[in-house]
Structure formats: C-alpha cells, structure tokens
VODO-723997 format. One record per residue (C-alpha): residue number from 1; residue in one letter; x negated, y, z. Coordinates in nm, 3 decimals, m for minus. Layout:
BEGIN
   n res       x       y       z
 NUM   A       X       Y       Z
...
This chain:
BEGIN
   n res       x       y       z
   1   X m10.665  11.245   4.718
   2   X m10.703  11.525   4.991
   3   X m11.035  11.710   4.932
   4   X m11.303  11.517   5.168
   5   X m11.598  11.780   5.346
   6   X m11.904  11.740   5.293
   7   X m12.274  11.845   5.069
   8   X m12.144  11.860   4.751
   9   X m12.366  11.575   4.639
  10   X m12.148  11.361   4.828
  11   X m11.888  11.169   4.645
  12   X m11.576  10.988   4.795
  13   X m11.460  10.684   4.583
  14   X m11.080  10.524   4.570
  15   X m11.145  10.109   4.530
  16   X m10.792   9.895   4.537
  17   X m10.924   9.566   4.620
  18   X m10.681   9.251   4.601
  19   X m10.679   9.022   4.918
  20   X m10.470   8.724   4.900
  21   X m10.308   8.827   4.623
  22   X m10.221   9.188   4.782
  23   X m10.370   9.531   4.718
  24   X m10.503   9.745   4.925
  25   X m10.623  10.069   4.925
  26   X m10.997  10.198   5.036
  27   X m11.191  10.482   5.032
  28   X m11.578  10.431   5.019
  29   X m11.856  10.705   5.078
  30   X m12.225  10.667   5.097
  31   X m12.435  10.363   5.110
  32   X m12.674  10.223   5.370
  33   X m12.554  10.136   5.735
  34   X m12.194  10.053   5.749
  35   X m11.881  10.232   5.935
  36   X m11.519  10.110   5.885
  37   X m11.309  10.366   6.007
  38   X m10.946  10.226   6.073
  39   X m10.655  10.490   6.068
  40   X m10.303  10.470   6.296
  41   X  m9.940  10.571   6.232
  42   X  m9.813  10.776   5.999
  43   X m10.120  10.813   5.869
  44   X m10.381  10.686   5.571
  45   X m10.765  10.706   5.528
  46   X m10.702  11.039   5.468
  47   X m10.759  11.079   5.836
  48   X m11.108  11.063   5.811
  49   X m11.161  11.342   5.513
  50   X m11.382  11.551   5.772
  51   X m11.625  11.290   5.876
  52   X m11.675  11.082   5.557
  53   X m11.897  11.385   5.381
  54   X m12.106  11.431   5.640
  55   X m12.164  11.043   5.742
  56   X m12.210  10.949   5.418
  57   X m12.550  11.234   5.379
  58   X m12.674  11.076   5.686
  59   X m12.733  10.763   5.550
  60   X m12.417  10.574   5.636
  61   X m12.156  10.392   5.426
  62   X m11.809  10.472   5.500
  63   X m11.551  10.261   5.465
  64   X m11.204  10.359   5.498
  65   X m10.892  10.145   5.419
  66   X m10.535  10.229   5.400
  67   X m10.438   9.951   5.621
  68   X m10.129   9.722   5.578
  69   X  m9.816   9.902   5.568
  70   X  m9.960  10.233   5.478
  71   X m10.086  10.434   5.233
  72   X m10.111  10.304   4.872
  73   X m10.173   9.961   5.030
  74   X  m9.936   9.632   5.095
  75   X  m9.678   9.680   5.246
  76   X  m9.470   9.389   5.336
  77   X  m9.110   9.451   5.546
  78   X  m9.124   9.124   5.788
  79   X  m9.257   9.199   6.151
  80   X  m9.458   8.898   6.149
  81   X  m9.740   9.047   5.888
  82   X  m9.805   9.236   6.151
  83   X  m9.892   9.039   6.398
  84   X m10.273   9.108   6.518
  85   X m10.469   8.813   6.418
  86   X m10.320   8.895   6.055
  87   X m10.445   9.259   6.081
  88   X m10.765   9.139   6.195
  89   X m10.792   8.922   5.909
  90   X m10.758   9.215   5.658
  91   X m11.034   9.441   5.797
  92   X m11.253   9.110   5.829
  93   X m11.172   9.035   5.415
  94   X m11.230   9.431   5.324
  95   X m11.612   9.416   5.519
  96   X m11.622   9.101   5.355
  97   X m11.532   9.273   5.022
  98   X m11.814   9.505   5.046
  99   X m12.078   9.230   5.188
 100   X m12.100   9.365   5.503
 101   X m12.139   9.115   5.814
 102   X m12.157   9.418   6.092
 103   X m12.053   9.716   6.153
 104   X m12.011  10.041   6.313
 105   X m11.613  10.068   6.398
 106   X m11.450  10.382   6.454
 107   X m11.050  10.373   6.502
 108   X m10.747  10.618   6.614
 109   X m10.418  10.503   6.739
 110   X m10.296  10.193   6.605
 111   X m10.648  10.181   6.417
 112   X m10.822  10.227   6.790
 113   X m10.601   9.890   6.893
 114   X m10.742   9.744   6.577
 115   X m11.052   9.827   6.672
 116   X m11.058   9.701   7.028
 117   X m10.913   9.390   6.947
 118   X m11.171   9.302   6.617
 119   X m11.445   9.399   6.868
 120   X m11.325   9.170   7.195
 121   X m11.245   8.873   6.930
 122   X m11.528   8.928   6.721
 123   X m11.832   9.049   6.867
 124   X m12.063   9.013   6.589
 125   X m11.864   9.213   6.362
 126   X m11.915   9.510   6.593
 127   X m12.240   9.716   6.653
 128   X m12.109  10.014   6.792
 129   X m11.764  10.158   6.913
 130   X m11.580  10.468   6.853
 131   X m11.223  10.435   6.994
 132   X m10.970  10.721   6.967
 133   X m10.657  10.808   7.171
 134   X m10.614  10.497   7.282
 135   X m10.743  10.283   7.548
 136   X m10.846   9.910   7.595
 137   X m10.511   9.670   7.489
 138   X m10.548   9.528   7.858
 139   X m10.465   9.859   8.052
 140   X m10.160   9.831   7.882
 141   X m10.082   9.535   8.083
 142   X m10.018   9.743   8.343
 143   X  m9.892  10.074   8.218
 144   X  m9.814  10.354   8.474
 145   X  m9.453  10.513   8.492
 146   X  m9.624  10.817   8.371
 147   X  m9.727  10.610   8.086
 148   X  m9.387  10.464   7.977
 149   X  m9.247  10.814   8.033
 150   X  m9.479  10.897   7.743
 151   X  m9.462  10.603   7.522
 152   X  m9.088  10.654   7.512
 153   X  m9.096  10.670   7.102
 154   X  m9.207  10.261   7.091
 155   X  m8.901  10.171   7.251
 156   X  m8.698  10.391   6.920
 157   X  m8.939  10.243   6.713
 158   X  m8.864   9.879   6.768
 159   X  m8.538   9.948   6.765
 160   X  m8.344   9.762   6.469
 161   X  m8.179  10.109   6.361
 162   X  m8.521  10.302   6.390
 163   X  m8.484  10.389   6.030
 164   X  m8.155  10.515   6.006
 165   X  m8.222  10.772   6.301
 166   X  m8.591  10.890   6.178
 167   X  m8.412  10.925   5.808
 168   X  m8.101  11.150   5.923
 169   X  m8.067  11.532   5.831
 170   X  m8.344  11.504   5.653
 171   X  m8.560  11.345   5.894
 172   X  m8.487  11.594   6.183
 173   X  m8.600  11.398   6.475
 174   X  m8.955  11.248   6.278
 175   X  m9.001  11.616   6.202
 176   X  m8.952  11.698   6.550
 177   X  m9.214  11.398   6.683
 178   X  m9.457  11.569   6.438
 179   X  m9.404  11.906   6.507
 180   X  m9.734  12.095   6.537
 181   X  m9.887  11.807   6.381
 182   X m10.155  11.974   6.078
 183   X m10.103  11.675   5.868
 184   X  m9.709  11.648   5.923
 185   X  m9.628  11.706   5.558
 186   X  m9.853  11.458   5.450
 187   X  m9.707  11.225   5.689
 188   X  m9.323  11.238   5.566
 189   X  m9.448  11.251   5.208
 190   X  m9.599  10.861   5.301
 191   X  m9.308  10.766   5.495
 192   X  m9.099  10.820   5.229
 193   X  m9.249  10.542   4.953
 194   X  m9.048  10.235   4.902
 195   X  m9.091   9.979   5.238
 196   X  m9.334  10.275   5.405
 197   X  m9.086  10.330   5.741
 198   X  m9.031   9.987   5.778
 199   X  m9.360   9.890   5.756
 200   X  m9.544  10.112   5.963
 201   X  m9.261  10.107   6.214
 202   X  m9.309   9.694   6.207
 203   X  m9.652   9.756   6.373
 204   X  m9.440   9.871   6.667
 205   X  m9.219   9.591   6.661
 206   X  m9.499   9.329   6.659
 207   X  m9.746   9.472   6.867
 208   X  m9.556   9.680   7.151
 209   X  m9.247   9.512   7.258
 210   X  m9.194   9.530   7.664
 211   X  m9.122   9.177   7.672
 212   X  m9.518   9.104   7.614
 213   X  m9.554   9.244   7.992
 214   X  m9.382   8.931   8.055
 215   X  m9.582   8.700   7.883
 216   X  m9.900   8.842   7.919
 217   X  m9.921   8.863   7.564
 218   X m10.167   9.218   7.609
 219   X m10.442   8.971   7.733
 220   X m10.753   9.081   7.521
 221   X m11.127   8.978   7.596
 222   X m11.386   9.231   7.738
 223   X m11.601   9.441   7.479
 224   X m11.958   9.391   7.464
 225   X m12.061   9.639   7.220
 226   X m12.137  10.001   7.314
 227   X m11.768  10.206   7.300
 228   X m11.748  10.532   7.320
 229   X m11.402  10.676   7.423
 230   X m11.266  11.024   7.261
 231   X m10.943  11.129   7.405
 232   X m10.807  11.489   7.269
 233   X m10.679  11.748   7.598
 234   X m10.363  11.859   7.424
 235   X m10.212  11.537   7.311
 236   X  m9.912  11.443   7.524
 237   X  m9.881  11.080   7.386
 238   X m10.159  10.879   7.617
 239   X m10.267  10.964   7.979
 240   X m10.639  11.033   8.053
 241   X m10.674  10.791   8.330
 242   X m10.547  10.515   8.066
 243   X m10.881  10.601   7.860
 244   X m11.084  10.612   8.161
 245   X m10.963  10.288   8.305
 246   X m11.083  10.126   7.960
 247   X m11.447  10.107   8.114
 248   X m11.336   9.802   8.342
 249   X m11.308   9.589   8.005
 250   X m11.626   9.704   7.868
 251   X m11.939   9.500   7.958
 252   X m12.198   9.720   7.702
 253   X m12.249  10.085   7.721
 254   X m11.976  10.293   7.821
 255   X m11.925  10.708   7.743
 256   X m11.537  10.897   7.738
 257   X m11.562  11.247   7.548
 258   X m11.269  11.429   7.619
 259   X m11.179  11.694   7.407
 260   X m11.031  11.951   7.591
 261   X m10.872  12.194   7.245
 262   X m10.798  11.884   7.062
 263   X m10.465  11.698   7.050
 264   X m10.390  11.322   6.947
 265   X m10.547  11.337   6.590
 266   X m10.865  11.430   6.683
 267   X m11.055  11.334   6.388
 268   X m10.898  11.692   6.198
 269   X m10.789  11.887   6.510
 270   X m11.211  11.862   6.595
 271   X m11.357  11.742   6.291
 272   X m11.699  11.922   6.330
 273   X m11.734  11.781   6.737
 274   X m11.566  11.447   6.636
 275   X m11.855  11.410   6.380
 276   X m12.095  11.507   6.630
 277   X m12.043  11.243   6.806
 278   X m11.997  10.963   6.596
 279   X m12.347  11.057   6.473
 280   X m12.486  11.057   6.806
 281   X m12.324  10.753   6.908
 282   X m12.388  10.555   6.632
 283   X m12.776  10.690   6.627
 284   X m13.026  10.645   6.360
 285   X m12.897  10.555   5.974
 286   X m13.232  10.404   5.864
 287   X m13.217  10.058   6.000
 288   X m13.137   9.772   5.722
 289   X m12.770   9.776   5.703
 290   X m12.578   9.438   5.804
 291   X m12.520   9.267   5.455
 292   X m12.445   8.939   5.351
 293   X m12.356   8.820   5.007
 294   X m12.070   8.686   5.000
 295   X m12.141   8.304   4.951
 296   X m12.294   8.297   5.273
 297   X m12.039   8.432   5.429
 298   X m11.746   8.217   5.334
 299   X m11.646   8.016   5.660
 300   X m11.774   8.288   5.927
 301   X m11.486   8.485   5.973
C-alpha cells in the first residue's frame, strides 16, 4: 500500500470485507467520528493517502473503500452492477460493516457523484459534505456546450470498443488522458488487473450515457446537509460555473473552495489545503460518533 502521511502514531489498516458474497477492499484509520471518503476513476483509496494521517489524529475515523470495479475490490464486467442504486447499496453495507449510521462524506469524481446521490437519497446517512470536481448530478441535466466539449472522453468511454483503443501501443491514448497526472503510473498499473478496464469504464456506460438527457434520468433530489464544493483551477475536465451552479440543489449550508494551483485530483495535487478544509468543514471530532450495532440496524437502509 502507498505510504499514507501522517504522526507516526497513526496507523492505516487494509480490511477486505465480504458483501453479498463479494469482497471488497477498505482502508480504515482512526476511530471516533466517522468519514467515508469515496474515490473516482482510475483510481483506489489510495487517493486519500494525504488526508487519512492527519484526520485520523484529530479524532476522526476514516473510512476508505476501493469501490466496485476498482482496486483490489469486486469487480464484475456487466454494466448493470453499476447502476446507482447498486453503488449506493455498497457504501450503505461498508458503514454498515463498521456500525456506523452517519457520516461525514467526502468524494472526488465518480466518488463526488456517489456522494451527491447517497446524500439527496439518504439524508440521514449524511452529516456533512465534501464534494470534489464534480458538481450536483442535476446540473448535468443541462450541460453547457462548453461542458460536452470537455466531457468528450464519456462518449469513448461508453463506447463498446473503449478497451481496444485505451489498450493499443501500449496504452498510448490512456497515457495521453493522464499525462501530467502524479498518480498516472499507479493508474495503468490498476487498469491493467483482470476485468479492471471494463469495469471502471462500465461506470461510464451506466451512469453517463446522453440518452439519459432524454429521459430525465439525471433527476436527483436536493441536498440538505452542509456541502462544501472544492474544484481544482488547473483541471480542464469540469467547468467552474458547473460547481457553482450546484448551490441551486443545496437547501443546507453552502461554501465552493476553488483551488486555483490544483488540478482535477485535488486530494494529492493540494493535500495539505485539501485537509484544511475538510477539518474545518467537518468541525469539532469530539462529539459521540454515529454508531449503531448492527442488529438495530438491519431494515434501515
């Protein structure tokens, strides 16, 4: 596992943990008030080695999973296990897992639509909000041309031959999406286990297809809970007025951080400002973290 920051007291813990019958990766730090920090493509729960150290000595409990496709979790290869309820349903077993009823949420890119959409379905799973580099699922409803223009690479990935043209010449053109990209390497390297392309590219295919601007498909509830919005300057992938536009489908607290030196993967191109805030957002570590055992929780998902 990648070296996590931190005191050196603090240790970072790998947990597989079966659900349904599936494994799944997750990296735990810390104990008292819970965070579930949900990654995006390529990536793993490696994403958050920077702010798991120094979370975890201020009292929090970090939990990190590899989610579904990714990572040294599950990885099935039909589109349909990756529909969002299903994803949902994983993050809502891992909290349940580790007997926690509510959390703090932080996510980035596919994790920050994760994120939105476990805290617009399911409010009481959600204290506080930390979205990254991606807005609110509804603005996407009604994307700007300037938006498309950017979020060209969904329409490769969907495409049935995605695979074939990310693989070639040694994965030229993935190489080329990456480029300047500090965890790059790391990024081909998980790619490259058996079912890994096809299952992170899946997300794509069952979550971004144009047709859904058709059948209003992107139609996701208003957030109550306080979200805070973190969009990097130097990323090219996601427009700034997307991120700002999120407040109209927030009904709690609203803040958007933008990060003018950072690019898309914030949480490692500003680890030490990214932590920053998700401290200050997510405020004092001492209250009673929200625990249930897991008897009592059966039926409230």
């Amino acid at each position: 596992m990648t070296a996590i920051s931190g005191p050196d007291s603090i240790s970072v813990r790998t947990e597989f943990v079966t659900l349904a019958g599936h494994r799944f990766r997750v990296l735990v730090a810390g104990s008292g008030v819970p965070v579930v920090a949900l990654h995006g493509f390529p990536d793993s729960a490696e994403l958050w080695r920077y702010q798991m150290g120094p979370l975890a000595a201020a009292g929090y409990q970090v939990i990190a999973p590899d989610l579904r496709g990714f990572g040294e979790s599950w990885k099935p290869q039909d589109v349909e296990s990756y529909a969002p309820l299903k994803l949902l349903a994983d993050v809502v077993a891992i909290m349940h897992h580790f007997e926690i009823r509510r959390a703090n949420v932080v996510g980035h890119d596919l994790g920050s639509f994760l994120a939105w959409t476990l805290a617009a379905l399911m409010p009481r799973r959600v204290s506080r909000l930390v979205t990254i580099s991606v807005g609110h699922p509804a603005v996407w409803a009604y994307p700007t041309l300037e938006q498309r223009r950017r979020f060209w690479y969904s329409l490769l990935y969907i495409h049935p031959a995605a695979e074939q043209i990310l693989r070639q010449r040694n994965w030229e053109l993935m190489r080329e999406l990456l480029a300047g990209q500090r965890d790059s390497e790391r990024f081909l390297r998980d790619l490259q286990r058996p079912g890994a392309l096809t299952a992170g590219l899946n997300w794509y295919r069952a979550n971004c297809q144009p047709t859904f601007d058709l059948s209003g498909n992107r139609a996701v509830p208003a957030v109550a809970a306080p979200t805070m919005a973190v969009l990097g300057g130097r990323q090219g992938i996601l427009t700034e007025d997307a991120m700002r536009d999120s407040e109209r489908f927030v009904t709690g607290e609203w803040k958007f951080v933008l990060i003018e030196d950072a690019g898309h993967y914030v949480p490692v191109d500003a680890p030490d400002q990214l932590t920053d805030l998700l401290l200050g957002w997510f405020g004092s570590a001492t209250a009673t973290p929200a625990r249930t055992g897991s008897a009592r929780m059966a039926g409230r998902w």
